[in-house]
N, C-alpha and C positions, 0 to 999 in steps of 0.2 A: 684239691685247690681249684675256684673257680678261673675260667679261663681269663687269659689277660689281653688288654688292649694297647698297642702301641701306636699312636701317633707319629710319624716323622714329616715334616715343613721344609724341603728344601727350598731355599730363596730361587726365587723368579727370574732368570736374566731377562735383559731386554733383548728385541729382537732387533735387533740395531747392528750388531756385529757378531763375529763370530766368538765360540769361547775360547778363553787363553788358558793357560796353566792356572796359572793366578785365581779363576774361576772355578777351576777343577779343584784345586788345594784347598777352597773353600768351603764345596760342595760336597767332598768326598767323606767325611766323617759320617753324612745319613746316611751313607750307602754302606757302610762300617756297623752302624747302629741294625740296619733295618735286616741285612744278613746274620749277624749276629742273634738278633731276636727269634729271626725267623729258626734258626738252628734249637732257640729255647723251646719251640714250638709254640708262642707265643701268635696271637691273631696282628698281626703287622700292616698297616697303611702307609706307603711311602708315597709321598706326591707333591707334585710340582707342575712347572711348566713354563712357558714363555710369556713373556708382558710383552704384548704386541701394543699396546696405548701409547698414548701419551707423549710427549715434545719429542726426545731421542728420535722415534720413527719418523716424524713428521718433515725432521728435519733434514734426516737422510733420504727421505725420500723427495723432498726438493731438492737437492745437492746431485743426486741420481737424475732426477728428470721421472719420477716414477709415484706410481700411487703407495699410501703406506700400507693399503692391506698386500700389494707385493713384496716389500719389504719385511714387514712382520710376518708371511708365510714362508720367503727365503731365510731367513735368518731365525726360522721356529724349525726348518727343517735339517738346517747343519747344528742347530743346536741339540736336536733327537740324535742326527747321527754321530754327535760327538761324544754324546752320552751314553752312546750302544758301543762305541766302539772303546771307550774306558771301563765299560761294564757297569755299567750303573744299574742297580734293578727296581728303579721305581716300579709301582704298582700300575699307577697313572701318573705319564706326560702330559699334559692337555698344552693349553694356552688362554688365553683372556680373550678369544675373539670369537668362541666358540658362541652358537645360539643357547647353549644350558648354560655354560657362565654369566654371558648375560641376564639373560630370563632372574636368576637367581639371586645375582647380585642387586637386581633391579629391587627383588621381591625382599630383601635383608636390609635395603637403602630404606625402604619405605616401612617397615618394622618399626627402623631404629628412627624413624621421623615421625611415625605416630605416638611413639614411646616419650615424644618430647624431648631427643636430644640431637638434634635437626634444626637449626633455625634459620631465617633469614637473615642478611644483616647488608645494609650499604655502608661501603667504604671507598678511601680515595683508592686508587692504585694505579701500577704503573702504564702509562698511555704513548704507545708513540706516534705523533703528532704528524709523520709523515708515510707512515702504516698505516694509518687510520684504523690503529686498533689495539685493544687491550694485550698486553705482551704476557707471555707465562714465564716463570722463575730461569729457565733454563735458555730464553731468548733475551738475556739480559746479562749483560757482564757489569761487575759491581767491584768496589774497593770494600774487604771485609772489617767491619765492624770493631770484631774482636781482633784478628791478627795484621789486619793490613793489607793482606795478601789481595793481587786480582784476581778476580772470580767469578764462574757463573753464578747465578743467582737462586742456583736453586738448592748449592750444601758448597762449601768454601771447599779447595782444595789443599788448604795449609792447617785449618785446623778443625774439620770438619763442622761448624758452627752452623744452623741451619739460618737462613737470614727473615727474619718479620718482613710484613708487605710493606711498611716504612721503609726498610731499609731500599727498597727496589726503586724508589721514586730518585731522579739526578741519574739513574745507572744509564749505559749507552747501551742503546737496540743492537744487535748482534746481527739484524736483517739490513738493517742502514747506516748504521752507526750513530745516531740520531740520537740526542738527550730525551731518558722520556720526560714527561710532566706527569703531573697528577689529577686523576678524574674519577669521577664516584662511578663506580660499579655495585651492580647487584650479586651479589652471593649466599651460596649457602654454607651452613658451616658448622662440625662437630661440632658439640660441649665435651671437648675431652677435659676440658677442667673439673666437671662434675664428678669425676673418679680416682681424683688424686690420692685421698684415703683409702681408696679401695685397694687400689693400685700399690700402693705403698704396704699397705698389709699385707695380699700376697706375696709380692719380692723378698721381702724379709721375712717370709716362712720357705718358699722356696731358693732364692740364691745360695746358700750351701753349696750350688752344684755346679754351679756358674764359672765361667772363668773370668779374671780378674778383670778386663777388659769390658764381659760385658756387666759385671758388678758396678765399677767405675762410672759407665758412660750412661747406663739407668739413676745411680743416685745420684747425679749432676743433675739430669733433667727434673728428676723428682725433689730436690734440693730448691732449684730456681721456679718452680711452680709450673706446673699441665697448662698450658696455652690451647684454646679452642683452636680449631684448625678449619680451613677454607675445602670443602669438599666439591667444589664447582670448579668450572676452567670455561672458558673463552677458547672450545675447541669445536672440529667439526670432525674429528676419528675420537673413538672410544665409543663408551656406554655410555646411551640417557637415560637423563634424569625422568624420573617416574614420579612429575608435579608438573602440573598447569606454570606455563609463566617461564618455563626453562629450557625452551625449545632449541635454544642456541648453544645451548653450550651441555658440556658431556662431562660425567665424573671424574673428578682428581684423581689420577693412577696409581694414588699411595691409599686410596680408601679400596679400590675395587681388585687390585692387587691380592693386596694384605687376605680381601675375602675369598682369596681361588681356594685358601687351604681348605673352607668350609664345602664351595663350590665341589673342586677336585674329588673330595673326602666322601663328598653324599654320591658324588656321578661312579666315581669306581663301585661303593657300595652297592648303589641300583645296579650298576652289569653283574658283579659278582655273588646277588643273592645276602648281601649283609648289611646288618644291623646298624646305619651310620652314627646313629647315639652313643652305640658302645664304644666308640672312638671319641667322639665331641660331646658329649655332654657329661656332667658329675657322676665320678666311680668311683668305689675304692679299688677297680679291678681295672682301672686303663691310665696311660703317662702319654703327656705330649711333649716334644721335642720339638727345635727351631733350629736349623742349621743355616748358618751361611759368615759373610764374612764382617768382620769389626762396622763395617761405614753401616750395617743395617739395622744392627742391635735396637736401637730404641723402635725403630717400626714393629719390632716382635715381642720386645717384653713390655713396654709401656699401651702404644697405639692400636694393635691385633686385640690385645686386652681391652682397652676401652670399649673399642668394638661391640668385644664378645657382652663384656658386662652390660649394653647401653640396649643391648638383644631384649634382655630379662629372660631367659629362658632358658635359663640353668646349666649355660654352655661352658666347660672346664676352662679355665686360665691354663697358659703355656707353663709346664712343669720348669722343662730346663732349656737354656739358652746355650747353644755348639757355635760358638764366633770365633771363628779362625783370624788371625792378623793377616799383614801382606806378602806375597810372597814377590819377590823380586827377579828380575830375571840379569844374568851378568852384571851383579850388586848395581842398578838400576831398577827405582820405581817403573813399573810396567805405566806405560802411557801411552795412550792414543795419537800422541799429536808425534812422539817419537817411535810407533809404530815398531815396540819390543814387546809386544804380548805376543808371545809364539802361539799360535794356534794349536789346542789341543789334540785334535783329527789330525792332524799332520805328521805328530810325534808318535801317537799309539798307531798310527798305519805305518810310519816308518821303521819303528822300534818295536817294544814288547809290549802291550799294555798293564800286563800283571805286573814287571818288574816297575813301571813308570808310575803304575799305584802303589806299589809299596815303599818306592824312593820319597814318593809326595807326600804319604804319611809316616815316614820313619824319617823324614828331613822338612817335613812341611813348616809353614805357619800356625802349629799349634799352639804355643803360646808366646812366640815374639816373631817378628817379619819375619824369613828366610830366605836365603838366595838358592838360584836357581845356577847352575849351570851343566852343558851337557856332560863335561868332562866329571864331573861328581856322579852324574847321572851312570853315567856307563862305567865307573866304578862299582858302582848301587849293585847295576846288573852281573858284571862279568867277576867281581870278587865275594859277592854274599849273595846274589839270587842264583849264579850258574855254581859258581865253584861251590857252593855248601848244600843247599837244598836242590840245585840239579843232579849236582855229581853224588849224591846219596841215595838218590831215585834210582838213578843210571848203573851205577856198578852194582846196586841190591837187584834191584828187578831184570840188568842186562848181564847177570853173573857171566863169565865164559863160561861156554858148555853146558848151564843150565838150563834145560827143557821147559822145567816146571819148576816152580816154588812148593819146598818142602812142608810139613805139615810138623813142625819141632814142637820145642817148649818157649814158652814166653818169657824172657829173663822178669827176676821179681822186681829187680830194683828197677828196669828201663819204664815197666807198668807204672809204678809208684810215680816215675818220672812224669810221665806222659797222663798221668790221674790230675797232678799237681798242675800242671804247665796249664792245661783245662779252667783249673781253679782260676790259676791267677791271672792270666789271660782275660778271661771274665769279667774277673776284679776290675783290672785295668780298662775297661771296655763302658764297662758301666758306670768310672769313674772320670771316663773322657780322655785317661790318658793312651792316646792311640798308638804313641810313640813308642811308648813301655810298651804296650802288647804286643806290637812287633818285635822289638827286642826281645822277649820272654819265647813268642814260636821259635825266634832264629839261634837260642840259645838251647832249646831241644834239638837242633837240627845238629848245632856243634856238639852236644852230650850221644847224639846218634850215630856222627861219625867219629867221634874220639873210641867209643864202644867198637864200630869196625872195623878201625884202625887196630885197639888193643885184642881185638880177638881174631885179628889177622885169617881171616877163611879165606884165603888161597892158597895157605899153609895149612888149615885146617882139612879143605877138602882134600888130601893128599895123604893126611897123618893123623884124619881125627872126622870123621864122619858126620856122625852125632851131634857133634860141638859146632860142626860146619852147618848142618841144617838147624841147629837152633841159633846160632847167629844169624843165618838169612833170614829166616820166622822173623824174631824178632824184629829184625830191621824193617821186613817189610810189613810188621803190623806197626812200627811208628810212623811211617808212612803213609796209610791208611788214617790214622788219626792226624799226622797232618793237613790233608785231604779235610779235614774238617777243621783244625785252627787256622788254617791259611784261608778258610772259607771267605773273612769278611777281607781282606786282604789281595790275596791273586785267586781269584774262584777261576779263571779259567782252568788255571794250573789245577786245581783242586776237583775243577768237573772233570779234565782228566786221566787225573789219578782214580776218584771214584767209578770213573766207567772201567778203567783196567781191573779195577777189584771187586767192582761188578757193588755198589755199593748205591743203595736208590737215591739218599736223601742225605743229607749231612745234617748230622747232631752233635748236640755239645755234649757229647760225653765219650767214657774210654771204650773204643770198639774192638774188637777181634774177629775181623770176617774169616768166612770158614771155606773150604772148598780152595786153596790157594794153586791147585793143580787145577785147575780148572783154567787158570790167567791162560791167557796166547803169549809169550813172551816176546815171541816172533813178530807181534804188531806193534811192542811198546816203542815209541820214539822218546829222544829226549825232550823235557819236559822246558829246555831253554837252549838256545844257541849262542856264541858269542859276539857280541858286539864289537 
């Protein structure tokens, strides 16, 4: 079989705040996907990074009293280390503020403008008259359209609507409070309406795979017709424009964003000696993936695509779209202004990480909101990550009296178990359902200590020798292979296990390491503590 390529797009925070749960519950499914493939021995790209552009910093950083590139290097750097410290194993973190981001985005802006789908256009837009200046969507608070709801101006927060530049004219300045008026501006601006058919045809050959959320929120858009979009801003942080005449103002942070994953994709490639087409461009041998949370959906399966298509150069469309819902924190919408987004760094340096990933995707927002609380949480860990999959590690590997792990027989049926669990694990993996597949590890975990319990070896070592060392074998060869289905899931716990069994790499398949006298048993510590 020729080798395969994977794709993975985590969505971009801003570098504006820190991340919350809420962010992580979002984000953590690529990091699900990209371990998992990696185990296929599949060629794996994971990549992401921080949106350091655009209004959010700009604004924090006048609120601070501070420049935005300090802002976007503070808030690019708790977001790597909150990333490290929930395990996440992109390929490449970068950021949008990088000199190859730019350069490249610059050189992909100007492609897609000689390509003729780039134009100019004047229009009225919003002006505040005592700013003396052109306002962006996000410095503009608005009464929404469709719901009613007050709003900034740049995605409603009641029913996610994105607002037309009509709509921003009457809204009040957010820097004055100021009524804007309307005044002609010069802009440049996609033809994303030029690929409505296009667009429309690949969805409908790939959404199959999609979850219903982001099926839903693509055929609405695509339903109400592609609107060309304004690729210009009245800024003075970001990326310029690469055209005479646009000296004043920097790219729209949803065009030059969207482009890191191309960015990201080629810059990892060049450091690590590979092929970036075999990722981005048309195969029968590579799949792209789009991770992140509901509000971003259409930036990845509709506007990423336009993109690509408006290139001409044969760059693959996003296979499958991973849109997580919200997750809530103490059945409360997380909100900035009510300052309940718990910080992710905070929880995985205070608690477990493994356990806190495996709570967020065995209780996450995979396919409806979910609440967060800690007392759920330290259930998660102290009655199904310690009591089942610790205390199975701990009394097999920490036998009383056991020097060495014996060298027995492999029971037939716990092998079959553990062949099986692999399979459908898989299944479930590849099918997006991540919740199932935790559920299916943790159900081999209870089939491994029901098997312990029934063949009773503290009894056995006493009155049955034989029987004793092939109950511990066994158990600690299911342990071993968990070490590899816990892989996408708690890999610390998983790296480990593989160093105690002396185990290089983790694979998707059924192992039997040999040499089991060999362990130090003397060094194993427990694999969790209690909360």
């Amino acid at each position: 079989m020729k080798d395969q390529y994977i794709l993975i797009g985590g969505a971009w925070p801003y570098a504006n705040s820190f991340l919350h749960l809420g962010h992580v519950a979002g984000l953590i499914s690529g990091d699900i996907l990209a371990r998992y493939y990696r185990t296929k021995g599949y060629h794996v790209a994971y990549v992401s990074g921080s949106d350091c552009h655009g209004t959010p910093i700009t604004q924090r950083a006048k609120k601070e009293g501070k420049s935005p590139k300090e802002i976007a290097d503070y808030y690019d750097q708790k977001a790597r280390e909150t990333l490290e410290a929930m395990h996440f194993s992109y390929d490449l973190y970068t950021n949008t503020d990088t000199d190859y981001h730019r350069k490249e985005v610059m050189k992909i802006f100007k492609q897609i403008y000689d390509n003729g789908y780039i134009y100019e256009k004047f229009e009225p837009q919003a002006y505040c008259p005592k700013c003396e200046k052109f306002l962006s969507d996000r410095d503009i608070q608005i009464t929404c359209p469709v719901c009613g709801t007050l709003t900034k101006a740049d995605q409603c927060d009641g029913c996610g609507h994105v607002p037309t530049v009509e709509n921003l004219i009457g809204g009040t300045c957010l820097n004055c409070g100021t009524k804007t008026i309307e005044k002609e501006n010069k802009n440049l601006y996609f033809a994303l309406s030029k690929f409505q058919k296009q667009i429309e045809e690949h969805t409908a050959k790939v959404n199959h795979e999609w979850r219903v959320n982001a099926k839903n929120e693509t055929a609405k858009y695509l339903r109400e017709g592609l609107i060309d979009r304004a690729v210009t801003r009245d800024l003075d942080w970001g990326v310029d424009i690469p055209l005479p005449n646009y000296e004043n103002k920097k790219m729209y942070v949803w065009i030059e964003a969207v482009l890191g994953y191309i960015t990201a994709t080629k810059k990892w490639c060049e450091t690590s000696g590979l092929n970036w087409e075999e990722f981005l461009k048309k195969s029968d041998h590579n799949k792209i993936y789009m991770v992140h949370g509901k509000d971003n959906i259409v930036f990845h399966s509709i506007i990423y695509n336009g993109l690509l298509l408006a290139l001409e150069d044969n760059y693959r469309l996003v296979d499958t779209i991973v849109s997580s819902e919200y997750l809530n924190i103490n059945d409360e919408k997380i909100s900035k202004s009510k300052g309940n987004g718990v910080p992710a760094l905070e929880l995985a340096q205070q608690y477990n990480a493994d356990s806190l990933r495996f709570h967020l995707i065995n209780n996450g927002p995979e396919k409806k909101d979910s609440n967060f609380t800690l007392d759920n949480y330290f259930a998660t860990h102290n009655n199904e990550i310690l009591n089942k999959f610790g205390n199975l590690a701990n009394r097999t590997l920490k036998f009383k009296g056991l020097e060495v792990l014996p060298q027995g027989n492999m029971d037939e049926e716990m092998k079959e178990k553990i062949t099986q669990t692999y399979e459908k694990v898989g299944e479930a993996i590849e099918k997006l359902e991540f919740k199932e597949a935790t559920d299916l590890v943790m159900n081999l975990v209870e089939e491994a200590n029901k098997y312990y319990d029934n063949r009773q070896p503290w009894k056995q070592k006493k009155e049955d020798e034989v029987g004793f060392q092939d109950t511990i074998y066994t158990c600690s060869i299911i342990i071993a292979n968990l070490s590899n289905l816990f892989e996408p899931f708690m890999p610390d716990a998983s790296r480990k296990l593989r160093e105690y069994f002396q185990i290089e790499e983790p694979i998707w398949e059924y192992i039997e390491p040999k040499d089991l006298e060999k362990i130090e048993l003397t060094k194993i510590e427990p694999l969790f503590t209690r909360i």
